[in-house]
N, C-alpha and C positions, 0 to 999 in steps of 0.2 A: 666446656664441651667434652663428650666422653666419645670414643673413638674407637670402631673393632677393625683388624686388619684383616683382608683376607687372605688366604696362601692357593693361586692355580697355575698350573704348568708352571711348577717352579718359580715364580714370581712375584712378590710381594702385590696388591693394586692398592688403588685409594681405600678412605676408607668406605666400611660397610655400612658401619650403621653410626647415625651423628643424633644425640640427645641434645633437642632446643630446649633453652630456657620457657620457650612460651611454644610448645608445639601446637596451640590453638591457631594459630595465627599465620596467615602468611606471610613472607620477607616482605613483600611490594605487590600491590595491584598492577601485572604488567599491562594490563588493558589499558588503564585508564593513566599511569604512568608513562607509555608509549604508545600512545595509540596509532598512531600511522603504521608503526611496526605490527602490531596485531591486526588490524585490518591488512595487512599487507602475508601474512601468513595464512587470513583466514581467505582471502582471493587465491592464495596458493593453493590451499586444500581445497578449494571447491573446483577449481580446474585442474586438479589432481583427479579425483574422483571422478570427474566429466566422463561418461563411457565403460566405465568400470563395473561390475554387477556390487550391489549393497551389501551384500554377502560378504563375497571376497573382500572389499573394503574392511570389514569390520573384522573379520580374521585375520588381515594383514596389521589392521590397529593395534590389534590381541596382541597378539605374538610381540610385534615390536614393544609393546608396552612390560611384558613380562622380561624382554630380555633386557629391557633397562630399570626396569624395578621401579614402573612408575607407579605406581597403586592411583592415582586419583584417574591419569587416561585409564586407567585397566579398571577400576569402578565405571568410567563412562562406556567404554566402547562394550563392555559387558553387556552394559542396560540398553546401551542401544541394540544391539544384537537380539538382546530376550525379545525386545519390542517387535522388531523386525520378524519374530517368528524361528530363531536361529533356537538348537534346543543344546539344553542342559547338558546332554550326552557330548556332543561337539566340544561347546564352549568349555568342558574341563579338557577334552582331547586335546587345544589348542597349543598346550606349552609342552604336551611331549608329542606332538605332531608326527616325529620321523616314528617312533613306535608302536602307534596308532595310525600310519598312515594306511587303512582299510576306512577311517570314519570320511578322509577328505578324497576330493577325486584328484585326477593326474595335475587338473590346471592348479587347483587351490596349491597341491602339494610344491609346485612350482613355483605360485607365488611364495610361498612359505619358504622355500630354503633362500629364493632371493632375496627375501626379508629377514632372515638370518645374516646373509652374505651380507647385506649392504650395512644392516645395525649393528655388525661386528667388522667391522671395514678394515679397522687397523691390524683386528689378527691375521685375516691371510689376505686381503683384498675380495673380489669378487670373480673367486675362480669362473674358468671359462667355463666347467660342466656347469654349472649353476646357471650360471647367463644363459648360457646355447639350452638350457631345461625350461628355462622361460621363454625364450624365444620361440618354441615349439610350438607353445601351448598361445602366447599372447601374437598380435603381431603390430607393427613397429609400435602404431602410435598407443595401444595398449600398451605395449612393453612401456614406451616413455610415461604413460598416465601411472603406472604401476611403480616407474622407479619416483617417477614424482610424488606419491603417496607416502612412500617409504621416507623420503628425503623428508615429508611434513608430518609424519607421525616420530619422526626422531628430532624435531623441532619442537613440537608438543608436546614431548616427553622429557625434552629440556627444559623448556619453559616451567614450565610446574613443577619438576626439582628443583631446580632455582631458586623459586622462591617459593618454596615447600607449600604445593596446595596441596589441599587434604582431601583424602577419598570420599565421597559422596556428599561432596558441598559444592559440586557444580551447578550451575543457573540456569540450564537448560529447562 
């Protein structure tokens, strides 16, 4: 296995990039290897979602998917997105969002840095401007459906580095 390090804010992280002997392939079917478990995330995300506009959902996917460098959710949430009617223009805005924030409106932009906050949780926590940003714009039980989202798109962003799924061999 060959290994690249990265160097930010002065701090060595894991590594970057890992060469599989068989990058075809994934580690483990975790579906069909735990199933109660994946049924039990996909009941999460669908009462995550519950009340939520389509849109936002799938920007929120975006984004979390980019800042964990999942290529396979970021292959899907894309497609689903094109499907949905979401355009071209957007879907590249998504990952530099704060410097394109003229393409998203006040709320998306909200969801968006929460969705920074919470998928970067360890470097500063979830400052309070951030939260009290979202709060503005969602209220309660959207805010809770919003961090719930958040909490199952970085579960599914787990999951499939894990066990290394590959971008555009989802089964949908």
């Amino acid at each position: 296995m060959t290994t690249t390090e990265i160097k930010t804010n002065d701090r060595t992280t894991a590594p970057a990039t890992t060469v599989r002997s068989n990058p075809a392939t994934a580690r483990l079917d975790f579906a069909k290897t735990a199933p109660k478990v994946f049924r039990a995330v996909i009941g999460l995300d669908a009462a995550a979602r519950a009340g939520l506009d389509p849109t936002l959902v799938e920007l929120v996917q975006i984004r979390a998917s980019h800042l964990n460098r999942c290529a396979y959710c970021l292959h899907m949430h894309t497609t689903d997105a094109r499907k949905a009617g979401e355009s071209e223009e957007r879907l590249h805005m998504v990952a530099v969002w704060q410097e394109a924030d003229h393409f998203f409106t006040d709320r998306e932009r909200s969801a968006l840095a929460l969705t920074d906050a919470v998928t970067r949780i360890g470097d500063a926590g979830v400052p309070d401007e951030v939260y009290d940003r979202a709060a503005a714009h969602f209220d309660e039980e959207e805010l809770a459906h919003l961090l719930a989202l958040i909490f199952t798109i970085n579960t599914w962003n787990r999951i499939a580095l894990s066990t290394a799924k590959r971008a555009g061999t989802d089964e949908r």
